[in-house]
PyMOL Python script that loads the backbone (N, CA, C, O; Angstrom):
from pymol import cmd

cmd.read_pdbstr("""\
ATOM      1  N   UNK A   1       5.033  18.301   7.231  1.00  0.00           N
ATOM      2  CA  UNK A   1       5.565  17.017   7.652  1.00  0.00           C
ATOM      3  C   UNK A   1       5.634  16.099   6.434  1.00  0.00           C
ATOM      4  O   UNK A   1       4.662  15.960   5.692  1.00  0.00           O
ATOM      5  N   UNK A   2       6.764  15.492   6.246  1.00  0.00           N
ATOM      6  CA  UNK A   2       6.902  14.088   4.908  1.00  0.00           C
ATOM      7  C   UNK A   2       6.984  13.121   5.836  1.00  0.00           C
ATOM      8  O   UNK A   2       7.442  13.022   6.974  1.00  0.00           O
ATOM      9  N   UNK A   3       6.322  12.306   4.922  1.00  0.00           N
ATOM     10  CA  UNK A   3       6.053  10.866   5.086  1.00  0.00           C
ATOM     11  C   UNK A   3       7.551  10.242   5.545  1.00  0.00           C
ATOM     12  O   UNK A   3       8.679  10.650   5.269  1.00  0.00           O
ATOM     13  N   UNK A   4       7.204   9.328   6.188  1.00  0.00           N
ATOM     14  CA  UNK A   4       8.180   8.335   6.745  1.00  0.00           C
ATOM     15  C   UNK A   4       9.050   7.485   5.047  1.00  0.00           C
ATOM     16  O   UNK A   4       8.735   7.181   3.896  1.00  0.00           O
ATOM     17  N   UNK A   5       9.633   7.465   5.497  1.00  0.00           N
ATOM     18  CA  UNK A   5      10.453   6.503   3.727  1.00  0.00           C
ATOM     19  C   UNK A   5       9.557   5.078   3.706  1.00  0.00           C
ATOM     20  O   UNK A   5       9.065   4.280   4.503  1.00  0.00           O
ATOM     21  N   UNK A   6       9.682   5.307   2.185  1.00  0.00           N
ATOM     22  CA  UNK A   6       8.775   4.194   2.106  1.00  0.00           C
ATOM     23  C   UNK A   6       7.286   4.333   2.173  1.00  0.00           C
ATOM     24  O   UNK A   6       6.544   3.395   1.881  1.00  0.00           O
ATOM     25  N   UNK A   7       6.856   5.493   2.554  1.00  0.00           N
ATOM     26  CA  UNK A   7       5.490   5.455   2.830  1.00  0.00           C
ATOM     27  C   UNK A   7       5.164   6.900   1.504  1.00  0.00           C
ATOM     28  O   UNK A   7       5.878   7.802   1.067  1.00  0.00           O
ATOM     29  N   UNK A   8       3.893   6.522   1.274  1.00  0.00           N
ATOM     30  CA  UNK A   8       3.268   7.857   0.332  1.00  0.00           C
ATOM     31  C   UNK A   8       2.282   8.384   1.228  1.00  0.00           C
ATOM     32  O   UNK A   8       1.443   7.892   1.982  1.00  0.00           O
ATOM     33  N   UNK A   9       2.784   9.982   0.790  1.00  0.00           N
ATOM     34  CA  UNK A   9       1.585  10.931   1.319  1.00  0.00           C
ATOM     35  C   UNK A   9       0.359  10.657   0.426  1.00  0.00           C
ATOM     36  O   UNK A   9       0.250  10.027  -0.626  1.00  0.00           O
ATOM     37  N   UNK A  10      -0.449  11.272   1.116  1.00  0.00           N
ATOM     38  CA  UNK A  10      -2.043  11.144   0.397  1.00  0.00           C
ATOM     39  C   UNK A  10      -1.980  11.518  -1.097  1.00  0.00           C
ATOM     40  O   UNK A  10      -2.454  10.862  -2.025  1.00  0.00           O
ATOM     41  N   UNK A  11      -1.324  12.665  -1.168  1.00  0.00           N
ATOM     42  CA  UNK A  11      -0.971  13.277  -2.718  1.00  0.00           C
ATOM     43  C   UNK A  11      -0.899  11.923  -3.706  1.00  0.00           C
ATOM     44  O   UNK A  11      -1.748  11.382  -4.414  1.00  0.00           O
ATOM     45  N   UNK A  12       0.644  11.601  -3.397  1.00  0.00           N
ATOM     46  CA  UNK A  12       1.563  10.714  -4.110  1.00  0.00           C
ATOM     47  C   UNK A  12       0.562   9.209  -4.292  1.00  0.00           C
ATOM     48  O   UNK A  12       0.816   8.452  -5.229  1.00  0.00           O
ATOM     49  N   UNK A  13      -0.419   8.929  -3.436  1.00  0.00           N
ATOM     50  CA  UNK A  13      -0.839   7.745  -2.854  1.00  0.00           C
ATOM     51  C   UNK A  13      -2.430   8.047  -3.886  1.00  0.00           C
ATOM     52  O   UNK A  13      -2.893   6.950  -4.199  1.00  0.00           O
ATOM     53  N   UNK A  14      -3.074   8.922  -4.296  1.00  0.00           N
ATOM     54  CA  UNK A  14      -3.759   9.547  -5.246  1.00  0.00           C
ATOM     55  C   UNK A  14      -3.334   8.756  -7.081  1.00  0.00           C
ATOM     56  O   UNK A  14      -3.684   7.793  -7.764  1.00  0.00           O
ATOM     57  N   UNK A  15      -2.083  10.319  -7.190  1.00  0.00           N
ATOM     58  CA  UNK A  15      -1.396   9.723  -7.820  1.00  0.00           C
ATOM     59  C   UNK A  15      -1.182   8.790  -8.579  1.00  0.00           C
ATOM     60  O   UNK A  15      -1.317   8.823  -9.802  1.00  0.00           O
ATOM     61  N   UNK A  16      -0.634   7.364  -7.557  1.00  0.00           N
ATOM     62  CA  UNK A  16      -0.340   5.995  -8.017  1.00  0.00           C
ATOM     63  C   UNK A  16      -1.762   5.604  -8.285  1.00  0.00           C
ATOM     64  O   UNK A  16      -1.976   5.220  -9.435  1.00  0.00           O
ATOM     65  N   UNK A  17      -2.378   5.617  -7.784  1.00  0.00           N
ATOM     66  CA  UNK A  17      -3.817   5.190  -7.817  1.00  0.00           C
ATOM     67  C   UNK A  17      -4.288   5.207  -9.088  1.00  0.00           C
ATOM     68  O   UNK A  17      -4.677   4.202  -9.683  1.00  0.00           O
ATOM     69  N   UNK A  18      -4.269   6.369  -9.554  1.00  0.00           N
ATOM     70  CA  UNK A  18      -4.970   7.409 -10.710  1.00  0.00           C
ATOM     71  C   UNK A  18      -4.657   6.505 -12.142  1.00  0.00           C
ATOM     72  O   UNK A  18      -5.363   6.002 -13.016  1.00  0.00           O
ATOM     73  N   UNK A  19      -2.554   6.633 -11.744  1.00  0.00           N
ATOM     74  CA  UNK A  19      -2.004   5.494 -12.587  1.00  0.00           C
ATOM     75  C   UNK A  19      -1.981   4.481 -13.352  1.00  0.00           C
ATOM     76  O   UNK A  19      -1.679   4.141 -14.496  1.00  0.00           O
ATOM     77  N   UNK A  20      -2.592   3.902 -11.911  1.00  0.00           N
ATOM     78  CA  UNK A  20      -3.027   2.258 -12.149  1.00  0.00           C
ATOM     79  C   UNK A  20      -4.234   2.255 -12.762  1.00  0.00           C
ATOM     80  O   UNK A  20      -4.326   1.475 -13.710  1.00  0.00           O
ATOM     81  N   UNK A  21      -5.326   2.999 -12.454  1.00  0.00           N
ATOM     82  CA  UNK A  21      -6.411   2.946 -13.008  1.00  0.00           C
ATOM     83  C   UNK A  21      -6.734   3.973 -14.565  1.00  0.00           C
ATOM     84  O   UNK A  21      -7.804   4.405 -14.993  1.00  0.00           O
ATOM     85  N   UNK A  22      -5.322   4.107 -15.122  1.00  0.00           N
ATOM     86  CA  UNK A  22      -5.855   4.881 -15.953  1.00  0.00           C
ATOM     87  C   UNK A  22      -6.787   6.510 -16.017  1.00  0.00           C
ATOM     88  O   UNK A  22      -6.964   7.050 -17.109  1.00  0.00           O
ATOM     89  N   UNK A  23      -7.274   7.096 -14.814  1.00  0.00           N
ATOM     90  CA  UNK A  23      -7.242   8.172 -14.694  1.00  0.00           C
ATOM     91  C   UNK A  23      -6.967   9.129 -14.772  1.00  0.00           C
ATOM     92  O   UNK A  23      -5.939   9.424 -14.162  1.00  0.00           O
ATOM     93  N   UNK A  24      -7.611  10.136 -15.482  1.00  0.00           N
ATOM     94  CA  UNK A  24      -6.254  11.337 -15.744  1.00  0.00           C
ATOM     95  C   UNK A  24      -7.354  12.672 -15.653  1.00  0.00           C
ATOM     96  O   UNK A  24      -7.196  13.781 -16.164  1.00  0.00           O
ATOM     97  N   UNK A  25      -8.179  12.324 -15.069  1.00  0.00           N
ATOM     98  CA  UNK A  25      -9.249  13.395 -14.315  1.00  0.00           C
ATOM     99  C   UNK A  25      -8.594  14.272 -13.223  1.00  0.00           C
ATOM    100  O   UNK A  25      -7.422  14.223 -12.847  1.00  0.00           O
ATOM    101  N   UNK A  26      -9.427  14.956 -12.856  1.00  0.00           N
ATOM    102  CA  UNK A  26      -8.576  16.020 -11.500  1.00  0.00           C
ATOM    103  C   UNK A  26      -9.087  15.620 -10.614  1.00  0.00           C
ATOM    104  O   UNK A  26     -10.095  14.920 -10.521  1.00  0.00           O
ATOM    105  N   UNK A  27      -8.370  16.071  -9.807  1.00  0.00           N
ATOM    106  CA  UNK A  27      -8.121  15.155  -8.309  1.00  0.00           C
ATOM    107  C   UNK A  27      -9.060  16.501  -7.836  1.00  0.00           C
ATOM    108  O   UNK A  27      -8.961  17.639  -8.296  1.00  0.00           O
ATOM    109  N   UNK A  28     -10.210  15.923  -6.546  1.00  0.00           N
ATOM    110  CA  UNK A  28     -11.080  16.470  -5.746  1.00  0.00           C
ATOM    111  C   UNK A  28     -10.067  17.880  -4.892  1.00  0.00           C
ATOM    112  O   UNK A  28      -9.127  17.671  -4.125  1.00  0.00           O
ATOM    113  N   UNK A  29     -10.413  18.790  -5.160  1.00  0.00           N
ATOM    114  CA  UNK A  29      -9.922  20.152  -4.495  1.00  0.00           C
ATOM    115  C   UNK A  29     -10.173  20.009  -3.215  1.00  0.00           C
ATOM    116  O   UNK A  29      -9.499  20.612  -2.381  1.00  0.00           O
ATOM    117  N   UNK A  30     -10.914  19.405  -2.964  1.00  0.00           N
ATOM    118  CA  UNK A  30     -10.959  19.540  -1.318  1.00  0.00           C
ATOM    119  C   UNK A  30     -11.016  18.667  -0.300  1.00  0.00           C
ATOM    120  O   UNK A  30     -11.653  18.522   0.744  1.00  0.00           O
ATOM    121  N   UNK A  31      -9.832  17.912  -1.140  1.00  0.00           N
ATOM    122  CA  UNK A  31      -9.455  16.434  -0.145  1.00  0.00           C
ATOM    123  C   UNK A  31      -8.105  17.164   0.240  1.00  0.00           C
ATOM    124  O   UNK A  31      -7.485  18.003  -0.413  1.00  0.00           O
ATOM    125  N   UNK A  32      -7.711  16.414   1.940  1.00  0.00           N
ATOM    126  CA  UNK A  32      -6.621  16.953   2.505  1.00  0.00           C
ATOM    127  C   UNK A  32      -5.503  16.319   2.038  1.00  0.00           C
ATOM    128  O   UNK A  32      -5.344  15.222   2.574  1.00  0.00           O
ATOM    129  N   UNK A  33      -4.587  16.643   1.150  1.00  0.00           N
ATOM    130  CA  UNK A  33      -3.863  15.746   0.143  1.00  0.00           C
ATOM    131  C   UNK A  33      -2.513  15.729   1.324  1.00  0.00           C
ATOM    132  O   UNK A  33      -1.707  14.814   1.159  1.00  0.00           O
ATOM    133  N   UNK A  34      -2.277  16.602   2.375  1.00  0.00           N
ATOM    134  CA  UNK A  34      -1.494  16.698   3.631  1.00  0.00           C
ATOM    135  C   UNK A  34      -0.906  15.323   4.496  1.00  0.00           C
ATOM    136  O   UNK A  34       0.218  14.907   4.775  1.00  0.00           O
ATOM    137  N   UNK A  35      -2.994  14.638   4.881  1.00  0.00           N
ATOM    138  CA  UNK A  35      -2.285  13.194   5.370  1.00  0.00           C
ATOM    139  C   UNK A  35      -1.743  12.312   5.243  1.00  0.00           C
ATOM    140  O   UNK A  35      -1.199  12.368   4.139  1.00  0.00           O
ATOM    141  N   UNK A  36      -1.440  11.109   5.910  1.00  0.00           N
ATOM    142  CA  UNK A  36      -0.851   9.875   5.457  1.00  0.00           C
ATOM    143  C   UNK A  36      -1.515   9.055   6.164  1.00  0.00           C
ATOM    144  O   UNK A  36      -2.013   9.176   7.283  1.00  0.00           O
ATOM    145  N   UNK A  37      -1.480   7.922   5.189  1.00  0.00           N
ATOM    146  CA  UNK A  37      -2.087   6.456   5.502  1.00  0.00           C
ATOM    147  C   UNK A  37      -1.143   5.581   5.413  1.00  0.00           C
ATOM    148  O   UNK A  37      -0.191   5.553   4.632  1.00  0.00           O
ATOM    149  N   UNK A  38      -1.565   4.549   6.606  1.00  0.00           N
ATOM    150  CA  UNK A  38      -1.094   3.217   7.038  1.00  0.00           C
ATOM    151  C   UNK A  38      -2.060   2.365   7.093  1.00  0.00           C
ATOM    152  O   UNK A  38      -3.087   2.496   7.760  1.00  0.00           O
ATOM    153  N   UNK A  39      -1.581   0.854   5.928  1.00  0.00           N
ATOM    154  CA  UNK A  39      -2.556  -0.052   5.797  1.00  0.00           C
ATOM    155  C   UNK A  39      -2.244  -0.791   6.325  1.00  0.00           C
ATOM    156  O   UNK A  39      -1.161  -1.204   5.913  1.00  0.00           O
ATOM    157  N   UNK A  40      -2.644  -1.342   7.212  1.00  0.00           N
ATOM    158  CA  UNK A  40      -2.937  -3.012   8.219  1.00  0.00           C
ATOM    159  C   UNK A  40      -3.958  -4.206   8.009  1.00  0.00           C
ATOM    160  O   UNK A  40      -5.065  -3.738   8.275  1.00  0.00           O
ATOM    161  N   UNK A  41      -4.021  -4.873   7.830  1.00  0.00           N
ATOM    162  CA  UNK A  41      -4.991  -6.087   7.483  1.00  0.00           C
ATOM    163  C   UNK A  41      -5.602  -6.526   8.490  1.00  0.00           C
ATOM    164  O   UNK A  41      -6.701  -7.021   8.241  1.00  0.00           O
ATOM    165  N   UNK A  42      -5.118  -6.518  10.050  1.00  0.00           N
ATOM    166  CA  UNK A  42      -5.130  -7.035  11.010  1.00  0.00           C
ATOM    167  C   UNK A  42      -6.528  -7.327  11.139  1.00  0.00           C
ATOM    168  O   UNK A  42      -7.014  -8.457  11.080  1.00  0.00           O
ATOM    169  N   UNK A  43      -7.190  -6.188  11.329  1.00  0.00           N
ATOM    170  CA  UNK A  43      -8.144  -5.947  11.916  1.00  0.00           C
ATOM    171  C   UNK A  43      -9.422  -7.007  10.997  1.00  0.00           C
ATOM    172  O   UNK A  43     -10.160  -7.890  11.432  1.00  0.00           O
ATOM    173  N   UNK A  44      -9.289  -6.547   9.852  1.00  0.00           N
ATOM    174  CA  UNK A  44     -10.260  -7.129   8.624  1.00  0.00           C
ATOM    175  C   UNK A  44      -9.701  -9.056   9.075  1.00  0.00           C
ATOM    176  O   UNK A  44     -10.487  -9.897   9.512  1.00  0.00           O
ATOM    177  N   UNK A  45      -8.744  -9.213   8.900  1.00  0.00           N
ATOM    178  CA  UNK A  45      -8.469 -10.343   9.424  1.00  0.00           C
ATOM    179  C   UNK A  45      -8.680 -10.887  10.994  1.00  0.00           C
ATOM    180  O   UNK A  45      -8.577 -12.113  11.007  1.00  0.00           O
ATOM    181  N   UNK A  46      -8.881 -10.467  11.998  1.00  0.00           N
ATOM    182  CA  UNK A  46      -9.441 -10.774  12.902  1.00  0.00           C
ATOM    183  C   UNK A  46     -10.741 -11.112  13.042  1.00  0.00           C
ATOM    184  O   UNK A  46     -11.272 -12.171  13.376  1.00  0.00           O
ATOM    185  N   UNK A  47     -11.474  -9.335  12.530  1.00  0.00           N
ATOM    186  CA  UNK A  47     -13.024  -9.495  13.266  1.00  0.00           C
ATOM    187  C   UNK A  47     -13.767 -10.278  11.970  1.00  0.00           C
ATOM    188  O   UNK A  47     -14.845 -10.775  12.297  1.00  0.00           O
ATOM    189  N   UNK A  48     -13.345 -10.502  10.398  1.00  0.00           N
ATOM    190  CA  UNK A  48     -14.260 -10.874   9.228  1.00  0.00           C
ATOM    191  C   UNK A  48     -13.564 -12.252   9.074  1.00  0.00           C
ATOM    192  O   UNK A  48     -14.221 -13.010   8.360  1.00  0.00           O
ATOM    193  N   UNK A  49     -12.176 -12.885   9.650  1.00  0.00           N
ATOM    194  CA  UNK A  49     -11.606 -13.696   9.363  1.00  0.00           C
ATOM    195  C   UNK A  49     -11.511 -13.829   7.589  1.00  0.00           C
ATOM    196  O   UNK A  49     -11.831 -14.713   6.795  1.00  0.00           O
ATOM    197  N   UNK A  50     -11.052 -12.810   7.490  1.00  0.00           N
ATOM    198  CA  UNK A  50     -10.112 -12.396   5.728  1.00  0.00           C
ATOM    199  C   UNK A  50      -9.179 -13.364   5.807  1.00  0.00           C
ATOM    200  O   UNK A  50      -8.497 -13.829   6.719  1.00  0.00           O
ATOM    201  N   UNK A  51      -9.300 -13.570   4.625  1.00  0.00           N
ATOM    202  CA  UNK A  51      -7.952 -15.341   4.508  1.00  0.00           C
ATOM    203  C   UNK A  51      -8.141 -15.008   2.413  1.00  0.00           C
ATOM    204  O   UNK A  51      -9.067 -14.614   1.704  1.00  0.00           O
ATOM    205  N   UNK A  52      -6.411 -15.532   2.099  1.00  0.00           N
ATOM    206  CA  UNK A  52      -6.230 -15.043   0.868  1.00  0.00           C
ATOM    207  C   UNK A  52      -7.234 -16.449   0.200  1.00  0.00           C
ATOM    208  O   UNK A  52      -7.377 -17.495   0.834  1.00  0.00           O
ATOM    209  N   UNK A  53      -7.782 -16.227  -1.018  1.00  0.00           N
ATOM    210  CA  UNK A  53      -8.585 -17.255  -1.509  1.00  0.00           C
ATOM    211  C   UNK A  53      -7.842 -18.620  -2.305  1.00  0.00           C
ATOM    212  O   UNK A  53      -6.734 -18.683  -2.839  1.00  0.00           O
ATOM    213  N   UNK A  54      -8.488 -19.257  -2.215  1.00  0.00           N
ATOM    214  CA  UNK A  54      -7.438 -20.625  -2.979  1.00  0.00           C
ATOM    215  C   UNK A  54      -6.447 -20.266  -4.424  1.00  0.00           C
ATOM    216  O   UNK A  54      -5.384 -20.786  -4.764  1.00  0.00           O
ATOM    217  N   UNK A  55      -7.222 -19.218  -5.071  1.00  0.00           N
ATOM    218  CA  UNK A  55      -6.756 -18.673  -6.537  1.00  0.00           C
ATOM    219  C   UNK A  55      -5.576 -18.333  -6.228  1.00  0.00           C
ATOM    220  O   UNK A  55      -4.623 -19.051  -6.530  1.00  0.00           O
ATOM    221  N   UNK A  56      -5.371 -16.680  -5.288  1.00  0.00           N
ATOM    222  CA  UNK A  56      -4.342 -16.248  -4.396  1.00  0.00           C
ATOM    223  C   UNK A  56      -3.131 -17.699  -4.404  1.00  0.00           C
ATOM    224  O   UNK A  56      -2.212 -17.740  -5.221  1.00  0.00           O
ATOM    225  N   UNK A  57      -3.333 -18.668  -3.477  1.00  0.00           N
ATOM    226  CA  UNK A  57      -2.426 -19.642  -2.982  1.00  0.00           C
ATOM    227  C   UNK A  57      -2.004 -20.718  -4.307  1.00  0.00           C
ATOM    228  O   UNK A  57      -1.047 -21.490  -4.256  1.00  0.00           O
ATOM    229  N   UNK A  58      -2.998 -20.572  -5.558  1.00  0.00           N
ATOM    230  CA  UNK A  58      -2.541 -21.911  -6.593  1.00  0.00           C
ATOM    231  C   UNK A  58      -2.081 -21.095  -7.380  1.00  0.00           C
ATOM    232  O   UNK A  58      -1.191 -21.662  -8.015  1.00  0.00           O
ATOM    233  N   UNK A  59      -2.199 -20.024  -7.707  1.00  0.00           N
ATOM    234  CA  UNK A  59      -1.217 -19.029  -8.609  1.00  0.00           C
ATOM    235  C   UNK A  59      -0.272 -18.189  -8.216  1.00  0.00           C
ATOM    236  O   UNK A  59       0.115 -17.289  -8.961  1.00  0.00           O
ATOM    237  N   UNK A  60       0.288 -18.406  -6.818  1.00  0.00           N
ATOM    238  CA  UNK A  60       1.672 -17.975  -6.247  1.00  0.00           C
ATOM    239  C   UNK A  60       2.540 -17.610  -7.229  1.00  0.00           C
ATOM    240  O   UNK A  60       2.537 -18.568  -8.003  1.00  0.00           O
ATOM    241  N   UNK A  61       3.380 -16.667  -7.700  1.00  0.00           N
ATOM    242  CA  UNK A  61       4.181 -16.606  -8.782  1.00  0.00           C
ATOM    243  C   UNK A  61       5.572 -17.368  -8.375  1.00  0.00           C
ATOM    244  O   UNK A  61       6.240 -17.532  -7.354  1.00  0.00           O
ATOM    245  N   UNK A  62       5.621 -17.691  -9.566  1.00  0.00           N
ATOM    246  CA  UNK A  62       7.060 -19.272  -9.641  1.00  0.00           C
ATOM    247  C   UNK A  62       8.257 -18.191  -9.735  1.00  0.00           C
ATOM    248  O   UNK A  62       9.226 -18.743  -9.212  1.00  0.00           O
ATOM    249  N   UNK A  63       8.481 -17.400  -9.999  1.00  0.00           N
ATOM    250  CA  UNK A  63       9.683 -16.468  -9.593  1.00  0.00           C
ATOM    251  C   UNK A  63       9.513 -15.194  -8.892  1.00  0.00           C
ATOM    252  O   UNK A  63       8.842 -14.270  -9.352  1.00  0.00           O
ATOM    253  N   UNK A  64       9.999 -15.166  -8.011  1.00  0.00           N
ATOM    254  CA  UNK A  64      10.038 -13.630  -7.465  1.00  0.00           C
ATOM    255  C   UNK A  64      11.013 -12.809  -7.967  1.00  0.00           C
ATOM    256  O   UNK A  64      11.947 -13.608  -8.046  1.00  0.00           O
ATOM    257  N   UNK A  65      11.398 -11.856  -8.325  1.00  0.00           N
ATOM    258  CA  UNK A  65      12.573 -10.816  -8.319  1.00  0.00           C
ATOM    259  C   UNK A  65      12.957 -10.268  -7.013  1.00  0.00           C
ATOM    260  O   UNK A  65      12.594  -9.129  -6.719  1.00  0.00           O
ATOM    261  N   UNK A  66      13.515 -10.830  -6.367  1.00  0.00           N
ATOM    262  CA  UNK A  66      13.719  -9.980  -4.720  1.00  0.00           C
ATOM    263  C   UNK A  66      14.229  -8.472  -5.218  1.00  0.00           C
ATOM    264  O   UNK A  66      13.831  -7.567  -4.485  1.00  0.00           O
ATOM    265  N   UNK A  67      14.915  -8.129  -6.169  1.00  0.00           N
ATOM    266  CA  UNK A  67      15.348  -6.983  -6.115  1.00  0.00           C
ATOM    267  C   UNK A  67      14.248  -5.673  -6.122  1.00  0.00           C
ATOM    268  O   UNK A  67      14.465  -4.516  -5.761  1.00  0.00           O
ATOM    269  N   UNK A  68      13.102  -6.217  -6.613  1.00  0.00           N
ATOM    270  CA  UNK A  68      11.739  -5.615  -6.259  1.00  0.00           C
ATOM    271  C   UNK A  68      11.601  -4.662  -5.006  1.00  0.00           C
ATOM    272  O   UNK A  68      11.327  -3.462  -4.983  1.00  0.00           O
ATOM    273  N   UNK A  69      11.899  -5.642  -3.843  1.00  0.00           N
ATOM    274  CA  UNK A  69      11.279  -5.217  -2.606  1.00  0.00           C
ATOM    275  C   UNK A  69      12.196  -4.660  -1.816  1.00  0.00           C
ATOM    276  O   UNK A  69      13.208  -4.762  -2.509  1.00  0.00           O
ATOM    277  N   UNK A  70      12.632  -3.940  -0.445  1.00  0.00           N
ATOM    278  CA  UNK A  70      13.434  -3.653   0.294  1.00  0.00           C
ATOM    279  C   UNK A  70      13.311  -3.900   1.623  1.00  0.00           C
ATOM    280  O   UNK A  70      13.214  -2.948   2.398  1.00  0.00           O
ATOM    281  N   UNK A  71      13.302  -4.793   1.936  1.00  0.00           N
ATOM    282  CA  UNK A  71      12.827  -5.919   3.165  1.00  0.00           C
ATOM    283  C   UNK A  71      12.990  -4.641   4.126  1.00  0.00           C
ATOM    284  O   UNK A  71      12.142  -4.199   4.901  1.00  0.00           O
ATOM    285  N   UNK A  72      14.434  -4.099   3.859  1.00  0.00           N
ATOM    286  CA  UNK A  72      14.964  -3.598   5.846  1.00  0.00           C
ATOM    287  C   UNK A  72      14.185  -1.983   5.461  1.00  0.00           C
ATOM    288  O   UNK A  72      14.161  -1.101   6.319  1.00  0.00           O
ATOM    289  N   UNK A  73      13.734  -1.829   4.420  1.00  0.00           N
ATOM    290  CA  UNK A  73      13.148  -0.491   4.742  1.00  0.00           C
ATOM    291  C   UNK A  73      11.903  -0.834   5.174  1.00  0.00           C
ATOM    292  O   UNK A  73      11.339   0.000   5.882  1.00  0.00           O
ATOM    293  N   UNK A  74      11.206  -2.071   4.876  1.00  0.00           N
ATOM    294  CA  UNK A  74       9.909  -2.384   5.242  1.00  0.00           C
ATOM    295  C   UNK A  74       9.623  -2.510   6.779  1.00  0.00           C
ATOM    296  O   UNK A  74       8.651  -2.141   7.437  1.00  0.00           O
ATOM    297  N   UNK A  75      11.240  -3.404   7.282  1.00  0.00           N
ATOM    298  CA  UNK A  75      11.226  -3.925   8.506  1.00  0.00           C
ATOM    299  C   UNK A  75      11.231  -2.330   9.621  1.00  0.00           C
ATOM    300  O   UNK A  75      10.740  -2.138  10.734  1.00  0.00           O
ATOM    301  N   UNK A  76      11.899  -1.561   8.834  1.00  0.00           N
ATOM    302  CA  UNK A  76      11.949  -0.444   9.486  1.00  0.00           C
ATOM    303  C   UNK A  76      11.282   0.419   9.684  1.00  0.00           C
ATOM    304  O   UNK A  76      11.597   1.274  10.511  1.00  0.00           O
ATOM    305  N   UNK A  77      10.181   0.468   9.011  1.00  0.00           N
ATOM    306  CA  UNK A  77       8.884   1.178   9.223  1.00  0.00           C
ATOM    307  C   UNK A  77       8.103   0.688  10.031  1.00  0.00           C
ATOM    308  O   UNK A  77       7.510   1.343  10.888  1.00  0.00           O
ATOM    309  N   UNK A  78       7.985  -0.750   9.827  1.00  0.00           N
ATOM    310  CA  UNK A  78       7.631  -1.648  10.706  1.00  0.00           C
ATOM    311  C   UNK A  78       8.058  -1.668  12.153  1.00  0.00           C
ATOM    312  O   UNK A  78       7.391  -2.260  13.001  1.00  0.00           O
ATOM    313  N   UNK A  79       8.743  -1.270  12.326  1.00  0.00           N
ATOM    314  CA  UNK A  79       9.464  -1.064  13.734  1.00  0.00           C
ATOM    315  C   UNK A  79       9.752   0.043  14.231  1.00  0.00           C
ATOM    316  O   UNK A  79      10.461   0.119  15.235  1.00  0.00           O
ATOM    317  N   UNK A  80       9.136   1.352  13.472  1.00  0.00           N
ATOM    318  CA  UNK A  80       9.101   2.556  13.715  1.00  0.00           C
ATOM    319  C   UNK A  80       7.658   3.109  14.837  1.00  0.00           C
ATOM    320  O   UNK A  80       7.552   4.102  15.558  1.00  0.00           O
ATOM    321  N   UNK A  81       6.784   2.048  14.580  1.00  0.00           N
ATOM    322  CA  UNK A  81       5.342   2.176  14.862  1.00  0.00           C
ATOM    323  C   UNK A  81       5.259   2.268  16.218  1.00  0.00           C
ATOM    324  O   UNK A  81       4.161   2.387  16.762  1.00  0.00           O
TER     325      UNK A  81
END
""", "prot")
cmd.dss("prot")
cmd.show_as("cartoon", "prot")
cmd.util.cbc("prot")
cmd.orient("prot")
């Protein structure tokens, strides 16, 4: 089974990770690199009342690049659920 568009399998989602952090170790043999994850905030925001911190809100970035993001693939995953 592949991931929904837009979404990374566990592999790929490793991977980026590894990336970002500069890692270039081997990945655990006996993780199920098969699944997929979906992140939601909801919950952390409900039951811990998670709220972005003042830093978050006074350093908003003064330009966005919209071409960055892909709203209707987002919306569409989003609405796949």
């Amino acid at each position: 089974m592949s991931p929904k568009p837009g979404r990374l399998d566990m592999k790929r989602r490793v991977e980026e990770l590894a990336a970002v952090a500069g890692w270039s170790g081997d990945k655990p043999r006996t993780m199920n690199l098969e699944q997929h994850l979906d992140m939601d905030t909801t919950k952390i925001r409900r039951d811990f009342g998670y709220r972005e911190t003042l830093w978050d809100r006074d350093y908003w970035p003064k330009e966005v690049d919209t071409a960055q993001f892909d709203y209707a693939a987002e919306d569409a995953i989003l609405n796949d659920r």
